[in-house]
Z-matrix of the N, CA and C atoms (Angstrom, degrees):
N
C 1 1.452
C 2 1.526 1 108.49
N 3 1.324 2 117.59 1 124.78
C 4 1.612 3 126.51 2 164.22
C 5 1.267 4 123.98 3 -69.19
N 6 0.893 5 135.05 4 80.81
C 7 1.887 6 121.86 5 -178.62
C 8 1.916 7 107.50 6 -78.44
N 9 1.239 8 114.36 7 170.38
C 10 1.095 9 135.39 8 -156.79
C 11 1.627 10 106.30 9 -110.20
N 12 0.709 11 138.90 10 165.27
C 13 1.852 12 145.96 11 -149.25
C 14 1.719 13 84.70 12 -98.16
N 15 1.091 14 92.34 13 -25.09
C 16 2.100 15 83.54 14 -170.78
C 17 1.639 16 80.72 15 -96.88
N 18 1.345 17 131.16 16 -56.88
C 19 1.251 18 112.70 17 -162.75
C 20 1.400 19 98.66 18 -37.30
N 21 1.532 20 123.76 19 -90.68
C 22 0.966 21 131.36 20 175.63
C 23 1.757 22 125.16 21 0.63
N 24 0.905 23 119.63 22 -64.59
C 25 1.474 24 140.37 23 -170.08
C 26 1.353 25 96.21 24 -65.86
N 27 1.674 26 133.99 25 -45.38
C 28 1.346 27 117.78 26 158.91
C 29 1.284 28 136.87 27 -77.96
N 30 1.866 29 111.19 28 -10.96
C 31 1.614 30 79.93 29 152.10
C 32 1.618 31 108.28 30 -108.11
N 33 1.318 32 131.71 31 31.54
C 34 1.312 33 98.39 32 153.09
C 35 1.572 34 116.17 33 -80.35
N 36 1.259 35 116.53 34 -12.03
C 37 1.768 36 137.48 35 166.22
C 38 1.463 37 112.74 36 -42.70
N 39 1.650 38 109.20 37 -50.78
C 40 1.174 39 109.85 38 177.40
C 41 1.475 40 122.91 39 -98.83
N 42 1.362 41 109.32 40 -12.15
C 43 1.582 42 108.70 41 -179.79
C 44 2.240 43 103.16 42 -79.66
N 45 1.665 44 102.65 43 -14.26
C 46 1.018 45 100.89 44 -161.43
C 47 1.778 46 104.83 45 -53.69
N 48 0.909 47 130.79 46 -25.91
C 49 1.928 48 125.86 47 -162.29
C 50 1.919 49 88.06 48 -93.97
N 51 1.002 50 121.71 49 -37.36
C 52 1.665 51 125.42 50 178.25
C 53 1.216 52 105.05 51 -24.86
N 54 1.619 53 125.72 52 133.65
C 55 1.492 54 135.65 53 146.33
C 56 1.291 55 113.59 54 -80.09
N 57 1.574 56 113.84 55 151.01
C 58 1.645 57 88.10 56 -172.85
C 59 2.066 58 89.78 57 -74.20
N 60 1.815 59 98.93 58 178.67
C 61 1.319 60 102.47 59 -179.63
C 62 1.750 61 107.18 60 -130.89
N 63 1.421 62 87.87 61 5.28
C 64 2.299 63 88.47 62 163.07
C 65 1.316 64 85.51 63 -156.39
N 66 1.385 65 98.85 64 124.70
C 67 1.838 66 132.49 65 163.54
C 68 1.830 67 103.50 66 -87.49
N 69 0.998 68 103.58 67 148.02
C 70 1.588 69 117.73 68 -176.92
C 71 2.008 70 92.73 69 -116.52
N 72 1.938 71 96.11 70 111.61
C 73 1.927 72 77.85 71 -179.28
C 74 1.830 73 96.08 72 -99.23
N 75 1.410 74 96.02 73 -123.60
C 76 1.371 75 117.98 74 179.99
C 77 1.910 76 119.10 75 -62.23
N 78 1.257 77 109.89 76 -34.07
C 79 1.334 78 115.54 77 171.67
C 80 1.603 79 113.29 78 -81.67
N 81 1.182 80 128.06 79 18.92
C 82 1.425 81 123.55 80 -171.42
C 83 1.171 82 140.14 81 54.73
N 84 1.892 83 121.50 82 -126.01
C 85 1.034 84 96.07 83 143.79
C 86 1.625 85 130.06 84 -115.40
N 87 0.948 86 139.89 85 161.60
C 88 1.688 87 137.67 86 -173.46
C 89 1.893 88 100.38 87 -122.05
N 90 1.824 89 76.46 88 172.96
C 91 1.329 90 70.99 89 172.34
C 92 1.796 91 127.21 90 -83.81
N 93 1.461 92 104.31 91 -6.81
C 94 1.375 93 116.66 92 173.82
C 95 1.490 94 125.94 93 -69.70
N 96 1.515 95 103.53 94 -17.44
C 97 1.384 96 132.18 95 -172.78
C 98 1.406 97 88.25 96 -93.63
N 99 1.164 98 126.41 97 -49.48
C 100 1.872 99 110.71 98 -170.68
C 101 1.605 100 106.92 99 -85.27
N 102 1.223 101 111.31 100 -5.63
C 103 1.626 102 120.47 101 -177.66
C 104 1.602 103 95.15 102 -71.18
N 105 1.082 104 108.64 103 -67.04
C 106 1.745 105 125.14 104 -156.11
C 107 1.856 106 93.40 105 -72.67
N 108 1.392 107 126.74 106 -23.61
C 109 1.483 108 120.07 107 -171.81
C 110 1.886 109 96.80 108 -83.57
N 111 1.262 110 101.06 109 -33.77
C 112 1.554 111 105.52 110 177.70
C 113 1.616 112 115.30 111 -66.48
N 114 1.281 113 105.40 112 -41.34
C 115 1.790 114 116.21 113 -178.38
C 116 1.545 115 94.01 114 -62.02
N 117 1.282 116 125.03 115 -39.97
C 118 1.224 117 117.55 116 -156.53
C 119 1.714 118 111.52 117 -99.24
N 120 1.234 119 99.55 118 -5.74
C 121 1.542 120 104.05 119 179.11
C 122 1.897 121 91.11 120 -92.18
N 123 0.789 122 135.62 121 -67.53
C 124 1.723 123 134.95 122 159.31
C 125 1.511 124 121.50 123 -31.51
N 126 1.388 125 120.87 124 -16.65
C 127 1.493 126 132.21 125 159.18
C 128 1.558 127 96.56 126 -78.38
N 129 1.137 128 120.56 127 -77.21
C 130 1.536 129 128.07 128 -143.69
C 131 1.576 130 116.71 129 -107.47
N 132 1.595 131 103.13 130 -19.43
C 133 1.588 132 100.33 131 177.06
C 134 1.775 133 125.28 132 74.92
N 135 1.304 134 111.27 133 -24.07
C 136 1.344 135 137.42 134 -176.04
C 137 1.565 136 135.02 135 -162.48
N 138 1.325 137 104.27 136 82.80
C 139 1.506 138 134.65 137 -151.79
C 140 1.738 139 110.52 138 -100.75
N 141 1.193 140 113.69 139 152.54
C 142 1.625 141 111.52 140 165.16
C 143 1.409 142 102.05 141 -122.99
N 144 1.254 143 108.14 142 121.04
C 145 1.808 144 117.19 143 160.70
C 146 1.534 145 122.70 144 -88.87
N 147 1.524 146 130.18 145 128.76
C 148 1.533 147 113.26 146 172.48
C 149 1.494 148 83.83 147 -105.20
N 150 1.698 149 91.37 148 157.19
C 151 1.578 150 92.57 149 -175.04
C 152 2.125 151 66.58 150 -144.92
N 153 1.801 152 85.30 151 127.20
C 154 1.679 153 95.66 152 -170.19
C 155 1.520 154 113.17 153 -134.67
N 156 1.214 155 115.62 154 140.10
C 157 1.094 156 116.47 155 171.95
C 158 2.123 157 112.57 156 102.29
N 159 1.518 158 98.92 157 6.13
C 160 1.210 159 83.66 158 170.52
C 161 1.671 160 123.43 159 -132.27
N 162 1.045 161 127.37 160 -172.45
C 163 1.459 162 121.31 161 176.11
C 164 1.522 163 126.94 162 -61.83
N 165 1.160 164 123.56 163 -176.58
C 166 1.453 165 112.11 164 169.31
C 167 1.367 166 134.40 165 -54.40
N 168 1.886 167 81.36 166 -56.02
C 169 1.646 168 93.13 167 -163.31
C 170 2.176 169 104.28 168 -86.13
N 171 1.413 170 98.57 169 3.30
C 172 1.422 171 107.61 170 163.77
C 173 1.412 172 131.20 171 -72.09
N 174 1.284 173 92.72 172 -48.74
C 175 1.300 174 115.08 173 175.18
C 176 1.629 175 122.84 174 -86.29
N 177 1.272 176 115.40 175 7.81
C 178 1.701 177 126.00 176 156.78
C 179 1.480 178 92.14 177 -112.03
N 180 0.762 179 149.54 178 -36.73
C 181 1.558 180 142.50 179 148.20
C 182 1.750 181 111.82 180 -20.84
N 183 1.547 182 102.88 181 -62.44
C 184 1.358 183 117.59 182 177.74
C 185 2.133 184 110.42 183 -54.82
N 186 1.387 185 86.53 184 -71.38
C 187 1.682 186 95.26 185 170.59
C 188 1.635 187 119.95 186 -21.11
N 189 1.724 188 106.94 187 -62.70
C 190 1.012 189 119.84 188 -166.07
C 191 1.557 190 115.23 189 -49.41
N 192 1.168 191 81.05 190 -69.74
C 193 1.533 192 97.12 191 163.12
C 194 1.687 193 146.97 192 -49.12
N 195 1.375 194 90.79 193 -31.09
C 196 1.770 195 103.64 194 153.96
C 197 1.608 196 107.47 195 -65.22
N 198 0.780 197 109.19 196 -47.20
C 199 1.877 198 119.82 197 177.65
C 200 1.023 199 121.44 198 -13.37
N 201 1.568 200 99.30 199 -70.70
C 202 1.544 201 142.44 200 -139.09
C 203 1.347 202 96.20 201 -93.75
N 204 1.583 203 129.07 202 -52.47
C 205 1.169 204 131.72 203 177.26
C 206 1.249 205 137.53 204 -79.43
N 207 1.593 206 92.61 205 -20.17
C 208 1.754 207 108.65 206 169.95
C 209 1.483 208 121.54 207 -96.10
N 210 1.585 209 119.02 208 -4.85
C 211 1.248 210 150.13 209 -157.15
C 212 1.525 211 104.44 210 19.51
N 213 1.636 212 107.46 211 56.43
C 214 1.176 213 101.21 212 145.54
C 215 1.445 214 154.54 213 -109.71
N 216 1.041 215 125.27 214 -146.60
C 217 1.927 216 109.95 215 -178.53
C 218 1.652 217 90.88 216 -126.93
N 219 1.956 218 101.97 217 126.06
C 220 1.088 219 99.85 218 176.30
C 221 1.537 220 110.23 219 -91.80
N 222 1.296 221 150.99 220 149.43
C 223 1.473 222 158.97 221 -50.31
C 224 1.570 223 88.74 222 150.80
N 225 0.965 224 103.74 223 -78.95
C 226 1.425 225 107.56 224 -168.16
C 227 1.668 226 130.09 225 -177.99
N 228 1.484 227 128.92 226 125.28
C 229 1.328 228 114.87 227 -175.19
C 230 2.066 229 94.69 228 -114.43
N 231 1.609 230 78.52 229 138.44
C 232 1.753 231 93.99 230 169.58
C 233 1.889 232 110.07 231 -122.24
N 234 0.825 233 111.18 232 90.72
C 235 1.630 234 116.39 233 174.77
C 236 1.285 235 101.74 234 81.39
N 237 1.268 236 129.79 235 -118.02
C 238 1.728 237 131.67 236 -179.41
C 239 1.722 238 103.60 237 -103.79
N 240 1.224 239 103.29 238 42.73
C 241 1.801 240 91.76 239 -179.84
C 242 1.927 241 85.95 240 -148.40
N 243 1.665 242 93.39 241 134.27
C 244 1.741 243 106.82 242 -173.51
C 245 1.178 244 90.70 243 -115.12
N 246 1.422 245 114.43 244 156.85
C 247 1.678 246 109.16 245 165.57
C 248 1.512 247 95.83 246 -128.08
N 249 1.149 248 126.42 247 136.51
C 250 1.500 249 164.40 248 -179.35
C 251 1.165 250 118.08 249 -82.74
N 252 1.250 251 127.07 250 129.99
C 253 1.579 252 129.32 251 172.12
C 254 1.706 253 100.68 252 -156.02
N 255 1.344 254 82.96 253 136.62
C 256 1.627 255 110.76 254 174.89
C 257 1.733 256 136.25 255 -166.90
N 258 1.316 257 107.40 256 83.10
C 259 1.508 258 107.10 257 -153.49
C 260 1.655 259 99.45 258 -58.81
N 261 1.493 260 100.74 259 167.49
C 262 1.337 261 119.53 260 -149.77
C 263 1.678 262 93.02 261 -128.82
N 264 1.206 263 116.75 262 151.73
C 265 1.463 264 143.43 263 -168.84
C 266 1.849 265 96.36 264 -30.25
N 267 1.754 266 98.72 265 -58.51
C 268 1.420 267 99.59 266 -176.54
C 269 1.625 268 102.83 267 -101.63
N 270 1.126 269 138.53 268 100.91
C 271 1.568 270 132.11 269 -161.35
C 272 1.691 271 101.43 270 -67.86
N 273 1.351 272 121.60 271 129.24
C 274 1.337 273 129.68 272 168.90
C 275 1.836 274 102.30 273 -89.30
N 276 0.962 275 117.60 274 -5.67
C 277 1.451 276 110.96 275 -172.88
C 278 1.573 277 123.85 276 -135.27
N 279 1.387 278 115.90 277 99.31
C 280 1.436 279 127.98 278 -143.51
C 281 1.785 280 86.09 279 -93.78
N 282 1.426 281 103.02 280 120.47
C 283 1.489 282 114.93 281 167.42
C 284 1.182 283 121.88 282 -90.41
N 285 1.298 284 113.20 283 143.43
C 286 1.530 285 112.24 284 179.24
C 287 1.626 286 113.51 285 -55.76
N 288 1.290 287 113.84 286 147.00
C 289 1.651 288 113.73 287 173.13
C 290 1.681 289 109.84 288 -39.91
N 291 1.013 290 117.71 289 168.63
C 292 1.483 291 135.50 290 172.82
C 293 1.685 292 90.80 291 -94.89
């Protein structure tokens, strides 16, 4: 999914008060880690991930790859915290027009 510079800009608006709700520790990522980021992108639609403890080019390594497998649209990363978007069958989160 492509979102739009305004899409975007409103949900980093709304992800802004969000804790993330899956931390990435010492084991990286697994598949239990992409299980529970998927349950939770289908709960909430708009999620924060910290992914901690690794280097740069590791941790866009990491990103990428959450992406790809969760097929979602990344939003935005600030230091070790990504925010996630992926509307869900019934969308709880009405985006501005394109």
């Amino acid at each position: 999914m492509i979102l739009t510079t305004k899409q975007k800009q409103y949900l980093k608006g709304l992800a802004h008060h969000l804790n993330p709700v899956v931390m990435l520790g010492g084991n990286g990522l697994t598949e239990g880690v992409l299980a529970e980021i998927d349950n939770a992108l289908n709960h909430h639609e708009l999620i924060k991930v910290k992914v901690a403890g690794a280097d740069r080019d590791t941790k866009q390594l990491i990103i990428n790859a959450i992406v790809r497998e969760t097929h979602a649209t990344e939003v935005q990363t600030i230091g070790h915290v990504l925010v996630l978007y992926r509307p869900s069958d019934e969308p709880k989160i009405l985006l501005p027009r394109k």
